[in-house]
C-alpha positions in Angstrom: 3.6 179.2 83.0 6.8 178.8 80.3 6.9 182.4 80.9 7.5 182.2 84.4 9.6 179.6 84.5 12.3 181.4 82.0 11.8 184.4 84.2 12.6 183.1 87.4 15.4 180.0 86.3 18.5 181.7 87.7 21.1 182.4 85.5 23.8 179.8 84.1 27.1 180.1 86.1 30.6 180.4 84.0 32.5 177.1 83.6 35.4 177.2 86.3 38.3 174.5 85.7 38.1 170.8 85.5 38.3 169.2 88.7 40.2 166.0 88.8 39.6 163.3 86.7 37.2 165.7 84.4 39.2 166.2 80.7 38.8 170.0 79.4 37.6 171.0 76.6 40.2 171.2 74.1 40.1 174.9 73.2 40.6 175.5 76.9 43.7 172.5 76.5 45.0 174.4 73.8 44.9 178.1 76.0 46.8 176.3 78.9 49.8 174.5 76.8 50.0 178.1 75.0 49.5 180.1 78.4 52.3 177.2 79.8 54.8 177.5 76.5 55.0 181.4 76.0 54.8 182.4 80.2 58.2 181.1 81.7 59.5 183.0 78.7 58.6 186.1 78.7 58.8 186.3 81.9 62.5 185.2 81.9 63.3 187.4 79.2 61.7 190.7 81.2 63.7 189.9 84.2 66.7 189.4 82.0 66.4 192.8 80.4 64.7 194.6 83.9 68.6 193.5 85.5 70.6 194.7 82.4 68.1 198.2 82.4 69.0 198.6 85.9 72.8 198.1 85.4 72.7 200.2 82.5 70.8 203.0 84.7 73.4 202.6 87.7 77.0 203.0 85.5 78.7 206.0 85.7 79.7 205.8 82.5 76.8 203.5 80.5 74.7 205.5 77.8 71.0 204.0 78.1 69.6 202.9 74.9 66.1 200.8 75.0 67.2 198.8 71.8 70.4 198.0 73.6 68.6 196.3 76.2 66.5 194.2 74.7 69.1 192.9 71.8 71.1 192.1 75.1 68.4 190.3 77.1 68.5 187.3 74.5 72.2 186.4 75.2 71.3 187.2 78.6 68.4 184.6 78.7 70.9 182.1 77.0 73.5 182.7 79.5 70.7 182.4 82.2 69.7 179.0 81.2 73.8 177.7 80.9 74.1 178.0 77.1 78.3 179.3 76.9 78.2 182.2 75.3 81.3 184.4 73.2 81.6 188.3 73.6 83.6 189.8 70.9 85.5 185.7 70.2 86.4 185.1 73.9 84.5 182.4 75.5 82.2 182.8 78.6 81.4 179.6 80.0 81.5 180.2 83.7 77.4 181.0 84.1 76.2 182.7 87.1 73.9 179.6 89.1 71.0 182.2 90.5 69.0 182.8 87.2 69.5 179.3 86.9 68.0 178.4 89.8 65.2 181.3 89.3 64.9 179.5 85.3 64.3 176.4 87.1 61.9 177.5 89.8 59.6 179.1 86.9 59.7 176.4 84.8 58.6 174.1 87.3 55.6 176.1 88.6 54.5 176.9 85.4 54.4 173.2 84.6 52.9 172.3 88.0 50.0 175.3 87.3 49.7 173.5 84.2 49.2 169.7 84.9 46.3 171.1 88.0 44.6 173.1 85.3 44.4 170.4 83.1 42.9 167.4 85.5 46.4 165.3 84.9 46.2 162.4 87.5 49.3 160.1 85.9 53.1 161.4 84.3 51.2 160.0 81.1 48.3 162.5 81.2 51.0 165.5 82.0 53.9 164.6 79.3 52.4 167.1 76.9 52.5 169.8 79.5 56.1 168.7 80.0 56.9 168.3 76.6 55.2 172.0 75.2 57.6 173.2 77.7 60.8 171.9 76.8 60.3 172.4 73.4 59.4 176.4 73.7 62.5 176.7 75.4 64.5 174.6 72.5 63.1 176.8 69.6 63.3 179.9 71.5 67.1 179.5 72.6 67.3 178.5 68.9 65.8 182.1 67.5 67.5 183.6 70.0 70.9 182.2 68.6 70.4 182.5 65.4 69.4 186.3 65.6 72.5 187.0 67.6 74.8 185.8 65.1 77.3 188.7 63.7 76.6 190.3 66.8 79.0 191.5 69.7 77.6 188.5 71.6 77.0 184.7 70.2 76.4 181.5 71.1 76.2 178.1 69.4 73.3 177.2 67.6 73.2 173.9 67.9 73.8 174.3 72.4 71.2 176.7 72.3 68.6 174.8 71.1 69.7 171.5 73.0 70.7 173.0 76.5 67.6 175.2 77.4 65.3 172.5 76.3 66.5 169.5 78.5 66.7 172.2 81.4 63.1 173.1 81.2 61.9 169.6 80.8 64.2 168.5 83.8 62.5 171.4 85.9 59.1 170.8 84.0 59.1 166.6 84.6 60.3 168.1 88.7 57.4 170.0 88.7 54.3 167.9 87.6 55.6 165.0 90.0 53.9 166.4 93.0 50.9 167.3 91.0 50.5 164.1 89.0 51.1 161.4 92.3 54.0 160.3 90.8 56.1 159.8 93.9 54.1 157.0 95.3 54.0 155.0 91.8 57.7 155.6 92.4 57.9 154.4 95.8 55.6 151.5 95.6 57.6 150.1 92.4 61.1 151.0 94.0 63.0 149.4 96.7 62.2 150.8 100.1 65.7 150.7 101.5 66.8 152.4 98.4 64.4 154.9 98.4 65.5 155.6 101.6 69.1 155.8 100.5 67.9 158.1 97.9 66.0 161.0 100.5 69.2 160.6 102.8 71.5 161.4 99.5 69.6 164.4 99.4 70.1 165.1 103.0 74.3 164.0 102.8 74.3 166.2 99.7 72.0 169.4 101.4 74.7 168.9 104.2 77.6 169.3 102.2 76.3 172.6 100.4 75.5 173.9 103.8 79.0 173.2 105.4 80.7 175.0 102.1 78.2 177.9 102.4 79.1 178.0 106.2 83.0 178.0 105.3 82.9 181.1 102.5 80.7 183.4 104.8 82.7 182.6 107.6 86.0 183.4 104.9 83.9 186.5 103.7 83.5 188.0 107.6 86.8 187.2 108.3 88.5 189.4 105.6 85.7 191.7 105.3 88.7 194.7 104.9 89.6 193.3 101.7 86.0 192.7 100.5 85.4 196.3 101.3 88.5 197.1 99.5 87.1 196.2 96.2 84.5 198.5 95.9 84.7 201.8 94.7 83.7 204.9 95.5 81.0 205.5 92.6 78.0 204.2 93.5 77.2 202.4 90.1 80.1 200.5 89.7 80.0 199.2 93.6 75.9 198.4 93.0 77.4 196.3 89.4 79.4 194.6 91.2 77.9 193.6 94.3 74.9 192.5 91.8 78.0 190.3 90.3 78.6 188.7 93.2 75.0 188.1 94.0 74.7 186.6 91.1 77.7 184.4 91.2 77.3 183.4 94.5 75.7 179.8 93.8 79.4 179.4 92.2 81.4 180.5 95.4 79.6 177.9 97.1 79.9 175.1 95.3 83.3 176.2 95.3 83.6 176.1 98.6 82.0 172.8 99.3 85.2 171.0 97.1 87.5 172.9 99.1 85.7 171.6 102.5 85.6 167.6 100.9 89.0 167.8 99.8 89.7 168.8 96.3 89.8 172.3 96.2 89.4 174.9 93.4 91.5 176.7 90.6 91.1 180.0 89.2 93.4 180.9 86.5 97.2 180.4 87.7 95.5 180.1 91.4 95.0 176.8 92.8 93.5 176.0 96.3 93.2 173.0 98.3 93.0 171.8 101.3 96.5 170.1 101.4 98.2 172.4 98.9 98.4 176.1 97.7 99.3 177.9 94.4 99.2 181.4 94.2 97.9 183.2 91.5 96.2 186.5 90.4 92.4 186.5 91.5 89.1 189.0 89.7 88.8 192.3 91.9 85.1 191.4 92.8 84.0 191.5 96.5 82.8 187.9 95.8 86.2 186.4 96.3 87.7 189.1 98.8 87.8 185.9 101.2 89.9 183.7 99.1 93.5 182.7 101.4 96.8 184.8 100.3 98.5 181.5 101.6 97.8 178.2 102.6 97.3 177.5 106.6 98.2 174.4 109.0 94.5 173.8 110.4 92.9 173.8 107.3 92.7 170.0 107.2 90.3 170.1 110.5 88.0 171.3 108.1 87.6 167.8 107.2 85.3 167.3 110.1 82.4 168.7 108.4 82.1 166.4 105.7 82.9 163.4 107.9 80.0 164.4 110.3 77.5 164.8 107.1 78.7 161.2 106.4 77.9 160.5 109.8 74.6 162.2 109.8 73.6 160.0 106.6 74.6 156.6 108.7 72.6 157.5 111.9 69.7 158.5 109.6 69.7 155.1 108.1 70.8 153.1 111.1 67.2 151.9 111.4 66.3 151.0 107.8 66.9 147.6 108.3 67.6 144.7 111.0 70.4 143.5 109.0 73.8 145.7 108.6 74.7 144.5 105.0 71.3 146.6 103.8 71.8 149.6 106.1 74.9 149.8 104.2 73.9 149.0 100.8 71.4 152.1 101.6 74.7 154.4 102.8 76.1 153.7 99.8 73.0 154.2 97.3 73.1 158.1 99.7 77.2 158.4 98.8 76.0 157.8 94.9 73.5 160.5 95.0 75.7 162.9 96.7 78.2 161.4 93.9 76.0 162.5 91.4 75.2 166.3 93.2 78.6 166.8 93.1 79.3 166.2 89.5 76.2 168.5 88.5 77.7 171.4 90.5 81.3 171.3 90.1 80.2 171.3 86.1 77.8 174.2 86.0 79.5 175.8 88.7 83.1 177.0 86.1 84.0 176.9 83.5 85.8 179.4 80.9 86.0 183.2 81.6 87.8 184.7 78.6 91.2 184.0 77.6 93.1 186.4 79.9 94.9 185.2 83.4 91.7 184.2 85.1 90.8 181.3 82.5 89.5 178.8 83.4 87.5 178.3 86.4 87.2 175.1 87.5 86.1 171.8 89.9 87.9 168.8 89.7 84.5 166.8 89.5 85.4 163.3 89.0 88.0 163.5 92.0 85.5 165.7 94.2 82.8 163.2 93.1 84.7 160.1 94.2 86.0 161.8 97.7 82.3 163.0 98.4 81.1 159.8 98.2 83.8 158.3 100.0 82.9 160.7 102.7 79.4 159.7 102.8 79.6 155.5 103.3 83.0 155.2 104.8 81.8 157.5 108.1 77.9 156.6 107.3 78.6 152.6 106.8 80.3 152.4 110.2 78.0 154.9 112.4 74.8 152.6 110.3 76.4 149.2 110.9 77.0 149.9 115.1 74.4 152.0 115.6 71.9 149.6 114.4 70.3 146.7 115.3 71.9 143.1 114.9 70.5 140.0 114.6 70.7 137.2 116.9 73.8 134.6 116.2 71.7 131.2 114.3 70.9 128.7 116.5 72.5 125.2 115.5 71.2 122.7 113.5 69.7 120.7 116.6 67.9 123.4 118.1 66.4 124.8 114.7 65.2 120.8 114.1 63.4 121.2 117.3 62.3 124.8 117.4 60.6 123.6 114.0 59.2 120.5 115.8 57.8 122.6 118.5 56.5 125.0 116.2 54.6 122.1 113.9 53.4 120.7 117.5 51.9 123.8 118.0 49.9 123.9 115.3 48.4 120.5 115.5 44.6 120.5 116.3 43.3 118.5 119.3 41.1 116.0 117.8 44.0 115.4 115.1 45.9 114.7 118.6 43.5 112.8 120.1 43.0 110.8 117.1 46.5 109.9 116.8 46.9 108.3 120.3 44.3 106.5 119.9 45.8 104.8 116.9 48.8 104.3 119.2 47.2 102.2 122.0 44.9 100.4 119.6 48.6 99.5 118.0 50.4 98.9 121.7 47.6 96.3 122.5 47.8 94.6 119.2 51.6 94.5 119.4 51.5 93.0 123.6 48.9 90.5 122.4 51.3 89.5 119.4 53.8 89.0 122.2 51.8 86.9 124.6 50.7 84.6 121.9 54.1 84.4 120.5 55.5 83.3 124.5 52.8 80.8 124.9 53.9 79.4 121.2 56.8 78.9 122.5 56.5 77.2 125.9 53.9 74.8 124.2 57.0 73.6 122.6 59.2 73.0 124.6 57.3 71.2 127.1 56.7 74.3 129.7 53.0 74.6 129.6 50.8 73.6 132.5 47.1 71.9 132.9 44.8 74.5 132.7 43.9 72.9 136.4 47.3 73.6 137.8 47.0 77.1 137.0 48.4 79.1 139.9 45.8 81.7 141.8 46.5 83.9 144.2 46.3 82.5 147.9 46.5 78.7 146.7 49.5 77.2 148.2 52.7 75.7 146.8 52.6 71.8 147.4 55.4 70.6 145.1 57.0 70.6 141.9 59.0 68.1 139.8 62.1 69.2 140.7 64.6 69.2 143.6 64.5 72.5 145.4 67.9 73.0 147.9 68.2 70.4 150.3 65.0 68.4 150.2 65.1 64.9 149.5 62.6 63.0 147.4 60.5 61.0 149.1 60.4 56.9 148.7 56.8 57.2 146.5 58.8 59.4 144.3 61.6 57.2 143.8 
């Protein structure tokens, strides 16, 4: 019989992952913060190196060397995550946005993957996931660095070891949010009409970037002669830099989007804005074939578009709350978020290029900041504050007193009611026969009161009284 049943038990299945709320095991923990640690980076670096192979391949003029490419990628990681970088002593701090974007998309996914795989139900449970992240992206930017020095290319120890750490935990912390429930321990604990100014920040501020995208392609197709212009004939050199531009296109953008709120841009010498124009010399890439020769009359109708974002953020909030005075303290929590999107783009978006005529690239960001929000609550407060519901003027004092006393009436029981006039006739009658005794008191003493006998009944009839009525004369019995 034990023989049987070992022959015909079916077979054990292999342990699949934890489903929530079940810990691992903590060799498998150990494979999943390793697997989490060492994937975004190597798969950063590949893509780093498969772009510079590529470019290599494509130049006319470019000898291939394996070794070459991957003692490049490193700086090229760096440079991808927004560490500034130097190329023979000239600075490089104007980053192209896209492998940033890409760094921060990987980073995040990996640390979502992560936080599933390991059953984390709180932000507690998922900090290590978070925090084996950031810190394989500090020590690596750190080798990185620290191998490149005496090199053609460098970088700052110290930046690379601080800047692509709080990136990846910023994208990490992003990513386990979702995964980990943390929104609605964030909404239950936070203020609902702020919350709601925050998602309509995000809105105001997704508005903004649109309207500055829409402006540059529209600038792009406009002088699409001069973009053409730019390339040349060799194919290599036109597929380098149209993979430029690609990769700088995040920049233009944000760019853009200061030129559409107000500010403007400056490259170099160049300087444009929407109510003023310096010329200057500008990089021969395709990317900034749209850029004006000269400033133009109608530019300052442009300002419609961030005036109907701000718009747009007041009619999304015109029903947060009965009272105006919170619809617009929730416009302007929106204006501080899009505040605060402005800043981070205007910062990573320039920044040095060199130390020839094009240097430096840059944002105004505290005065694009401060018009952007301006721009959100001054267009936003006024659409949320008609748009939206008002209360009722307060009744005065008197008819409050007696809407209260109606209210209170209303809630009195019926027996309580009963009860109580009761009381109140059992109190009438004692007070009328208080009364009555209190008359008879006093006609007892001052002579008024009558024999019970002479009490007067209905239907008996009046035969005299002791004193003279009108005209009748007392008789001679009386006298």
């Amino acid at each position: 019989m034990p023989t049987m049943d070992l022959l015909t038990d079916a077979p054990e299945e292999p342990v699949s992952d934890p489903g929530p709320g079940v810990a691992p095991s903590r060799p498998a923990r150990v494979r999943v913060l390793l697997a989490a640690a060492i994937g975004p980076l190597i798969t950063g670096y590949t893509a780093v190196a498969a772009v510079l192979a590529l470019l290599t391949l494509t130049a006319g003029r470019a000898v291939f060397s394996d070794t070459g490419v991957l003692l490049a990628a490193g700086p090229g990681w760096l440079a991808a995550h927004q560490v500034r970088i130097a190329i023979g002593g000239h600075p490089l701090g104007m980053l192209p946005l896209l492998p940033t974007l890409g760094a921060v998309v990987l980073a995040a996914r990996t640390a979502s993957g992560a936080a599933r795989r390991l059953g984390s139900r709180s932000f507690r449970e998922a900090l290590p996931v978070l925090v084996t992240i950031a810190g394989a992206h500090a020590v690596a930017g750190l080798v990185v660095a620290l191998c490149a020095q005496g090199s053609p290319v460098t970088a700052n120890p110290v930046a690379a070891f601080v800047v692509p750490g709080l990136l990846a935990g910023a994208a990490s912390g992003a990513g386990v949010v979702r995964s980990c429930g943390l929104p609605d321990v964030v909404a239950e604990r936070l203020d609902p009409l702020a919350l709601r100014g925050l998602r309509t920040g995000a809105l105001g501020l997704a508005v903004l970037v649109a309207c500055g995208a829409a402006v540059f392609t529209v600038a792009t197709a406009v002088s699409w002669k001069t973009v053409s212009d730019v390339y040349e004939p060799g194919f290599g050199t036109s597929f380098g830099l149209f993979l430029l531009s690609v990769l700088y296109l995040p920049n233009a953008v944000a760019a853009a989007l200061s030129f559409v709120a107000g500010p403007g841009f400056s490259i170099g010498d160049l300087d444009v804005g929407m109510f003023g124009y310096r010329g200057g010399a500008v990089p021969g890439v395709p990317l900034l074939g749209g850029l004006p020769e000269h400033h133009a009359g109608w530019w300052p109708a442009l300002l419609v578009l961030p005036a109907a974002a701000g718009a747009l953020a007041g009619w999304t909030l015109r029903k947060a709350d009965a009272e105006p005075a919170q619809r617009i303290r929730a416009v302007a929590v929106a204006g501080a978020v899009v505040a605060l999107g402005c800043v981070v783009l205007g910062t990573l978006a320039g920044g040095r290029l060199g130390d020839g005529p094009f240097d430096p690239v840059s944002v105004p960001v505290g005065v694009a900041s401060v018009v952007a929000f301006c721009w959100i609550v001054i267009p936003g407060g006024f659409v949320a504050f008609f748009a939206g519901e008002h209360e009722p003027p307060a009744p005065p004092p008197e008819a409050l007193e007696d809407n209260e006393a109606f209210q209170d009436a209303d809630e009195v029981d019926t027996e309580e009611a009963s009860e109580a006039v009761e009381e109140l006739e059992a109190a009438q009658e004692e007070i009328f026969a208080e009364d009555a005794e209190f008359e008879a008191e006093a006609d007892a003493e001052l002579g008024l009161e009558e024999p019970a006998e002479d009490v007067f009944e209905p239907g008996d009839a009046v035969t005299g009284g002791t004193e003279t009525c009108g005209d009748v004369e007392p008789g001679e019995g009386d006298r």
